[in-house]
C-alpha positions as CSV (number, residue, x, y, z in Angstrom):
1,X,0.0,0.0,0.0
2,X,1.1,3.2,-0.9
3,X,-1.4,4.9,1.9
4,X,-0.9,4.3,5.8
5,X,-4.3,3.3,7.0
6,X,-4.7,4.1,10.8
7,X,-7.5,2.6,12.6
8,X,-6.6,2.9,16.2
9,X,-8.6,6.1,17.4
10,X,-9.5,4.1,20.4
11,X,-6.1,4.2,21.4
12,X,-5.0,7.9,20.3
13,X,-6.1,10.4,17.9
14,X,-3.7,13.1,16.4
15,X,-3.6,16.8,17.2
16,X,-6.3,18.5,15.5
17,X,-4.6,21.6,13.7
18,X,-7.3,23.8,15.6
19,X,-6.3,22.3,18.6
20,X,-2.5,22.4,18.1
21,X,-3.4,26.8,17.1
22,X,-4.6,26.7,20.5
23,X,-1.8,25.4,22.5
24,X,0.7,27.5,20.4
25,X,1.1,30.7,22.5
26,X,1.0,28.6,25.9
27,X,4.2,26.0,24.9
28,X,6.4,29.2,24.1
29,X,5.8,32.7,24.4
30,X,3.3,32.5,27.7
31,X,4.7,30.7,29.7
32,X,4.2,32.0,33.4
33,X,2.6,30.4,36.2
34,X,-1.2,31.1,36.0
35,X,-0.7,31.1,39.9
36,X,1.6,33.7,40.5
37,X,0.4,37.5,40.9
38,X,1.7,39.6,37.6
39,X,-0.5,40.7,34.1
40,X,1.1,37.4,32.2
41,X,0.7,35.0,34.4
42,X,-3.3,36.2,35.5
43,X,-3.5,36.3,32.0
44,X,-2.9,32.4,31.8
45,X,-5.3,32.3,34.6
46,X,-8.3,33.6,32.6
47,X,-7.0,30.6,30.0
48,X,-7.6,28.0,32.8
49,X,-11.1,29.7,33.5
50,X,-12.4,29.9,29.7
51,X,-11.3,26.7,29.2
52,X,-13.1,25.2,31.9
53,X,-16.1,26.7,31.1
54,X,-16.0,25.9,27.6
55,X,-15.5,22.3,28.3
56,X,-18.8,23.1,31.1
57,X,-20.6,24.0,28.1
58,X,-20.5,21.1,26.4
59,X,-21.5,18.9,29.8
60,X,-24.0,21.8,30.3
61,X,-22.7,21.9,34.2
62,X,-21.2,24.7,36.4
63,X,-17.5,25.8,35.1
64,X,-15.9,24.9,38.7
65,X,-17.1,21.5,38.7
66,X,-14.4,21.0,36.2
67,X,-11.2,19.9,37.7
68,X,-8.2,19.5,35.6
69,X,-5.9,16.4,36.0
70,X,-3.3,14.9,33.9
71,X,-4.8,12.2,32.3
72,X,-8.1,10.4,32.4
73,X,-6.4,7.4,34.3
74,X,-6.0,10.6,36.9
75,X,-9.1,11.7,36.9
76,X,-10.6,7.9,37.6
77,X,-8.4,7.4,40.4
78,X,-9.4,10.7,41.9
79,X,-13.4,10.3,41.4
80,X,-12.6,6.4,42.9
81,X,-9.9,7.8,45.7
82,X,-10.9,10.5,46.2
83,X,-15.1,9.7,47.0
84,X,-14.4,6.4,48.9
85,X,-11.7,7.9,51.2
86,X,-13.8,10.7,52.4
87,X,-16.3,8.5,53.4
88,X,-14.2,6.3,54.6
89,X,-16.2,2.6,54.4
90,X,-19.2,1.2,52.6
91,X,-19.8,-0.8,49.6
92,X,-18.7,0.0,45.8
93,X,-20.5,-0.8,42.4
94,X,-17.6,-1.1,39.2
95,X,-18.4,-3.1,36.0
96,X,-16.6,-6.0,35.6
97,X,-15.8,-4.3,32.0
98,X,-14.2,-1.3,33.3
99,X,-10.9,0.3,32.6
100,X,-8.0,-0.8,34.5
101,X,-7.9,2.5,35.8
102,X,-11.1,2.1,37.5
103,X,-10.3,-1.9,38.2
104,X,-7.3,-1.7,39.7
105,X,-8.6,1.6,42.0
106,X,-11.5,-0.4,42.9
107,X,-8.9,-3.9,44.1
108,X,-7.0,-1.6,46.0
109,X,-9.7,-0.3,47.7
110,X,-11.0,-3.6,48.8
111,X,-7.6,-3.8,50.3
112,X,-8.0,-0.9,52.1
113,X,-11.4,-2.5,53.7
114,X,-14.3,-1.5,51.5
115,X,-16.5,-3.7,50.1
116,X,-16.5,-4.4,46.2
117,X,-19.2,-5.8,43.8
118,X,-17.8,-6.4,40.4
119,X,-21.4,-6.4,38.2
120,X,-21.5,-9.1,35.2
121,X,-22.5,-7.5,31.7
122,X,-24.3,-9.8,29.8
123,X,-23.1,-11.5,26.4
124,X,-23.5,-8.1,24.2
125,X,-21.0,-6.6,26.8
126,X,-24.1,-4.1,28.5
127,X,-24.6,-4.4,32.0
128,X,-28.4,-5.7,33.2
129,X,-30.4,-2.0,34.6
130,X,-32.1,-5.2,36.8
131,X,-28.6,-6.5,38.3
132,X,-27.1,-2.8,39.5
133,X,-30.6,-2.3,40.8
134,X,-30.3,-5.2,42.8
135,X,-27.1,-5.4,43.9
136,X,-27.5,-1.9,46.0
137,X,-27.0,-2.0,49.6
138,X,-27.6,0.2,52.5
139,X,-23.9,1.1,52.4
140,X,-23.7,1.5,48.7
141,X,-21.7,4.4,48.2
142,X,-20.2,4.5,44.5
143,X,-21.3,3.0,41.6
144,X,-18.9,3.7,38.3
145,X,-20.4,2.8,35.3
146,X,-17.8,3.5,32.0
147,X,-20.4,5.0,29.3
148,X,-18.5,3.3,26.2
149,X,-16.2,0.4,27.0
150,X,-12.8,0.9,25.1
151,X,-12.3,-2.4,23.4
152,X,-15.4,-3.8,22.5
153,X,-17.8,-0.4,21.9
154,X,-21.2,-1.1,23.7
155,X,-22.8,1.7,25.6
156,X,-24.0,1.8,29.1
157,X,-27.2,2.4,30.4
158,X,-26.1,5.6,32.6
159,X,-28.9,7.7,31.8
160,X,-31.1,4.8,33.1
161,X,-28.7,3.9,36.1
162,X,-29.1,7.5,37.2
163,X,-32.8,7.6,37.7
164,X,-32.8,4.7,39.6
165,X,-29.5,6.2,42.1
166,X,-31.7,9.7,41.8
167,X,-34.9,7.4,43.4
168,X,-32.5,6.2,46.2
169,X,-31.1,9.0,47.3
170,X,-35.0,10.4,48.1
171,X,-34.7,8.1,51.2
172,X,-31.2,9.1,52.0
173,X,-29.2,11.2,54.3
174,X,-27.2,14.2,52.7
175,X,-24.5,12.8,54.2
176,X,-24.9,9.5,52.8
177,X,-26.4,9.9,48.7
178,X,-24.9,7.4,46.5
179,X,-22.7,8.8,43.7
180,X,-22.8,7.3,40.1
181,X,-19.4,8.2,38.7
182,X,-19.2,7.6,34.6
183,X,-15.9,7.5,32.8
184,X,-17.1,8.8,29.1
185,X,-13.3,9.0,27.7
186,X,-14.4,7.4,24.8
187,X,-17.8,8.9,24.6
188,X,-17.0,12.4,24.4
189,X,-17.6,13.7,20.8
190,X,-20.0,10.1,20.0
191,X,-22.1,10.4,22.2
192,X,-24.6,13.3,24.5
193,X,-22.8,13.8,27.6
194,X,-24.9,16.0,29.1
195,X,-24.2,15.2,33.0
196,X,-27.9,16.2,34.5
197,X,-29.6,14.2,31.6
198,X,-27.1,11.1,32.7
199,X,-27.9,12.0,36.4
200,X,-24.1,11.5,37.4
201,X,-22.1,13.0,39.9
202,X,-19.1,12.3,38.4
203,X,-17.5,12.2,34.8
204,X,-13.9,11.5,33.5
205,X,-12.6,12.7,30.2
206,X,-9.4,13.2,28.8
207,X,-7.5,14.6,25.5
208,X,-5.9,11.8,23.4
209,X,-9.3,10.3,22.6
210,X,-11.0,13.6,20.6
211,X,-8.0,15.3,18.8
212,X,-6.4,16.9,21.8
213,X,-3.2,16.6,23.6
214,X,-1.9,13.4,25.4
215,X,-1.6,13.8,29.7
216,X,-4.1,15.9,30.3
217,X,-8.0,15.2,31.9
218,X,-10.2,16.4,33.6
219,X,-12.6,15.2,36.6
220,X,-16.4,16.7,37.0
221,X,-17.3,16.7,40.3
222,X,-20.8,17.7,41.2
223,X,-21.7,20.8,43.0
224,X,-21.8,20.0,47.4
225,X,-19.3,16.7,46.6
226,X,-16.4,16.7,48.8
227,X,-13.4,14.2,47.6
228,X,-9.8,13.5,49.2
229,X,-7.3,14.6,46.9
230,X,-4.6,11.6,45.8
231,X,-2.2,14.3,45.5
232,X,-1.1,17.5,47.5
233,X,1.0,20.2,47.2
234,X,0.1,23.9,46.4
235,X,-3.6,23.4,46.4
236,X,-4.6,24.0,42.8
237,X,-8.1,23.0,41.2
238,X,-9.7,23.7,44.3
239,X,-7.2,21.3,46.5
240,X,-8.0,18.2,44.6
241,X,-5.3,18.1,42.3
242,X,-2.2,20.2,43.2
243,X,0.2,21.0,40.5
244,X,1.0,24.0,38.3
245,X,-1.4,23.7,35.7
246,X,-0.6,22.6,32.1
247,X,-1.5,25.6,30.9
248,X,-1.0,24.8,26.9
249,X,-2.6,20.9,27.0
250,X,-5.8,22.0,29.2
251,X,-6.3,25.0,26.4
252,X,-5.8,22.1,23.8
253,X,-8.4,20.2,25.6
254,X,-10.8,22.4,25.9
255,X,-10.8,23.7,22.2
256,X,-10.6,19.5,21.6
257,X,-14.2,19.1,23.2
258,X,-15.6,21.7,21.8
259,X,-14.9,20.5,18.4
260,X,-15.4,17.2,19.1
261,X,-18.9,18.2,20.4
262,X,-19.8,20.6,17.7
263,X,-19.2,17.8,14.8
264,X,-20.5,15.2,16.9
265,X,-24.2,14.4,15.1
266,X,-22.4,14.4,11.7
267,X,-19.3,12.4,12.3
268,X,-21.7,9.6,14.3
269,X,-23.7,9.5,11.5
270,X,-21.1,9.3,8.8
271,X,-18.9,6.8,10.9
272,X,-22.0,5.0,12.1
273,X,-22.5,4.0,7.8
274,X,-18.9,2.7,7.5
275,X,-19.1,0.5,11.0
276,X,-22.7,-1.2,9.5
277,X,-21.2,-1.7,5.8
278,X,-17.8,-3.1,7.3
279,X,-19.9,-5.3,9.8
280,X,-22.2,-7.0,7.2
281,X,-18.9,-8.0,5.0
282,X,-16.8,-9.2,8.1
283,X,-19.3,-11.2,8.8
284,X,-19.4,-13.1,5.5
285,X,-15.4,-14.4,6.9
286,X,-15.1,-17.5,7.6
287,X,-14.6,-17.7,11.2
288,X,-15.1,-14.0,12.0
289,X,-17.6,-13.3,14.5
290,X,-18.4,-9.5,15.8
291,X,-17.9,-8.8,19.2
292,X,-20.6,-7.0,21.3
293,X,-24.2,-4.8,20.6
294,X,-25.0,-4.1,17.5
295,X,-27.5,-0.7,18.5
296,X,-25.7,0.1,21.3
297,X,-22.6,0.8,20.3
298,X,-20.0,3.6,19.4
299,X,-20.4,4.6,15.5
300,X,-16.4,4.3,14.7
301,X,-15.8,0.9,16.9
302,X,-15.8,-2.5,15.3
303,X,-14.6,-5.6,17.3
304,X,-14.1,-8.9,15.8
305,X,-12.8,-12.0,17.0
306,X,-11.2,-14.7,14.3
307,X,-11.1,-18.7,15.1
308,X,-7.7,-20.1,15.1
309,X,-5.1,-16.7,15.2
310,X,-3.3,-14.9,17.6
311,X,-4.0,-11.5,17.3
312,X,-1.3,-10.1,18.1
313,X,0.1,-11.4,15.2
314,X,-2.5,-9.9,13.2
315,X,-1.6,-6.7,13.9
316,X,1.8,-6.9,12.9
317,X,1.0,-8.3,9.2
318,X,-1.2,-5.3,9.7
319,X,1.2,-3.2,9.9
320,X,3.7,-4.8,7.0
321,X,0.4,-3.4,4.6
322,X,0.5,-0.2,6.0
323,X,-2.9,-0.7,8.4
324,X,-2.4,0.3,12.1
325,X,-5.4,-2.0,14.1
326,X,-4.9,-3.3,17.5
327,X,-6.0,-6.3,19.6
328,X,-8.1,-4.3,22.4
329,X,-6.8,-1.8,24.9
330,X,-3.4,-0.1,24.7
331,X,-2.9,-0.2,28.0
332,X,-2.9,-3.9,28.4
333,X,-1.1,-4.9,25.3
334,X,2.2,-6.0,26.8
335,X,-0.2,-8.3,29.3
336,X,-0.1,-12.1,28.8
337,X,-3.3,-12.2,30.5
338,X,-6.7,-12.5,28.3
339,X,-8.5,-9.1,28.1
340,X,-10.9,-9.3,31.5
341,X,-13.8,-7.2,29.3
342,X,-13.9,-10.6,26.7
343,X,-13.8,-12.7,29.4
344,X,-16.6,-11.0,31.2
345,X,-18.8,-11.5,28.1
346,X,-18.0,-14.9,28.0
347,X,-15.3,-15.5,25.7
348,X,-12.7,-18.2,26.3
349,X,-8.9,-17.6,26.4
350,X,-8.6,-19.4,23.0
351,X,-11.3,-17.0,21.7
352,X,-10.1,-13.8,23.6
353,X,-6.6,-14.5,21.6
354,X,-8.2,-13.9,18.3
355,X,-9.5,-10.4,18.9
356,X,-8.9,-7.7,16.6
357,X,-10.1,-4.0,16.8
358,X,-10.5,-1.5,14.2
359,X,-11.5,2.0,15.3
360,X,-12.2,4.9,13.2
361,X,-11.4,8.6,13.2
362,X,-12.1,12.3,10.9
363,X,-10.1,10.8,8.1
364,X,-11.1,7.6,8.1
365,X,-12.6,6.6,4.5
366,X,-14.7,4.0,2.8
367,X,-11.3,3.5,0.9
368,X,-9.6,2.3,4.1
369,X,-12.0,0.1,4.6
370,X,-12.2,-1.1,1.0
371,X,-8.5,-2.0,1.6
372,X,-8.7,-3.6,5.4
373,X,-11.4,-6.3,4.0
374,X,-8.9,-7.0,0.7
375,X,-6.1,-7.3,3.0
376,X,-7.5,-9.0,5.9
377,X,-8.3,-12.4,4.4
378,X,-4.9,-12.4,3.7
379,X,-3.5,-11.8,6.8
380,X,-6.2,-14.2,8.6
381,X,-4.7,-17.4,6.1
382,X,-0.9,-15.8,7.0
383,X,-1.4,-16.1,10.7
384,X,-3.7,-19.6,10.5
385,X,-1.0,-20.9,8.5
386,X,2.1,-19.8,11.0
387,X,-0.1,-21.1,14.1
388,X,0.0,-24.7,11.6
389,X,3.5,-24.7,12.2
């Protein structure tokens, strides 16, 4: 091929030139502290304070309910941490699909002595509105439900999942309403994100997934909800996450979201086609089967799992024609481990090994996918023949 073909959005998306414009003045010529005193460095203040409420606009919530982190990994420790530590005990709801960086939060705190429900999702990879009902205690404290799983591409019932905390809480104590946290990293731009219309206290987002910069996130935290910051220091974003402020990435982010939110109807739509069209041919494989819900799912995911491969290897012949896919999350790729969302929906190891994902982005084109499906029956019969061997 004499095109490279990148379908890893999942994993990163480049810098938007917009968004790069943005950032410009901030990685060079203003550089100062937005905490200090002087004209320049208030005048990186006010970029921390439009920025915030640009990316308030698009949740339609309060501008200083936005806190700034690092990263969306960051920002899912801190609403996990940060909620469970103030209170100090009770009981937490996480999907067994999850993040790691709301997994391995959630293990540690059931070190630390709180209790831990890890809720099922059935086969289509969506949890049952029926099982988080049920499985709400007294005690319940948290539950974090991710709005769009990473790997596989189903959607959450949130929206539902919040009317039924929003019923709860009539009965409850201020001092003891149960929080629905949502990590939308991957939603942001597909999906509405609207956080009253969700009905969650919480909501992670980050940068690399909508055209912005890498390490930098950001945490809503609902108005009257008091966390324990995971880091301290000077005291910035309101005490919960000390640390002078990225001044250039969070005016990337922002002007990130707000793209991403402006072309959101069009780009699902057109994205959306391509998914459906590429489905319906996959399917006609031999041995290809597609991986969670079909109407319930992000428009630029598509996740596949192929009888007798390794994946792995898939994505390197991949990558000899030019065609960047991957196997599931990033973050776990150099784990030996089966992914834990394929094995929650039922998969086997054997299966889980044959997973390949393909996920779209702005520049993605029917071309590119015209040119995956020639390719990928060649690659399938390359790595069948090696696993022969």
């Amino acid at each position: 091929m004499t095109k490279s073909i990148y379908l890893d959005h999942a994993a990163a998306t480049p810098l938007d030139k917009d968004v790069l414009k943005a950032m410009m003045p901030y990685l060079a010529r203003e550089f100062a502290n937005p905490s200090s005193l002087y004209e320049i460095a208030r005048n990186n203040k006010d970029v921390l304070t439009r920025a915030r409420q640009t990316i308030a606009d698009v949740l339609q919530c309060n501008a200083p309910e936005i806190v700034f982190t690092a990263s969306g990994t960051e920002a899912n420790n801190l609403a996990l941490f940060g909620m469970a530590r103030k209170r100090g005990k009770g009981h937490i709801l996480v999907l067994a699909i999850e993040h790691e960086s709301v997994i391995k939060p959630a293990r540690q705190l059931e070190r630390e002595g709180f209790r831990v429900t890890y809720l099922p999702v059935q086969k289509n990879g969506i949890v049952d509105v029926r099982d988080v009902e049920c499985a709400i205690t007294p005690d319940t404290i948290l539950i974090s439900v991710m709005m769009a799983n990473n790997e596989i591409g189903t959607l959450q019932p949130v929206q539902k999942i919040g009317g039924i905390v929003k019923s709860i809480n009539r009965n409850r104590a201020l001092t003891n309403k149960l929080l629905l946290h949502t990590d939308a990293c991957q939603a942001i731009g597909s999906v509405l994100t609207h956080v009253n219309k969700l009905g969650v206290d919480l909501l992670t987002l980050n940068g690399s997934k909508v055209y912005g910069p890498k390490g930098v996130g950001a945490l809503y935290v609902r108005k009257g909800i008091q966390l324990e910051p995971v880091m301290y220091g000077g005291g910035q974003e309101r005490g919960l996450r000390s640390g002078t402020e990225n001044v250039a990435a969070i005016a990337g982010l922002a002007a990130a979201v707000k793209k991403a939110n402006a072309k959101r109807d069009t780009e699902s739509k057109r994205l959306a086609k391509l998914r459906d069209a590429t489905m319906k041919r996959l399917e006609k494989m031999e041995g290809v089967r597609i991986t969670g819900d079909r109407i319930n799912h992000l428009p630029n995911n598509i996740h596949i799992t192929v009888e007798n491969i390794e994946g792995e290897e898939a994505v390197l012949y991949l990558d000899k024609y030019g065609i960047q896919a991957s196997t599931g999350s990033a973050c776990t790729t150099t784990s030996l481990e089966p992914s834990h969302v394929l094995t929650a929906i039922g998969m086997t190891a054997s299966e889980a090994a044959g997973s390949l994902r393909f996920t779209m982005g702005r520049g993605t084109t029917k071309k590119d996918l015209d040119a995956l499906l020639r390719v990928l029956p060649r690659v399938i019969t390359q790595c069948r023949r090696s696993t022969l061997l």
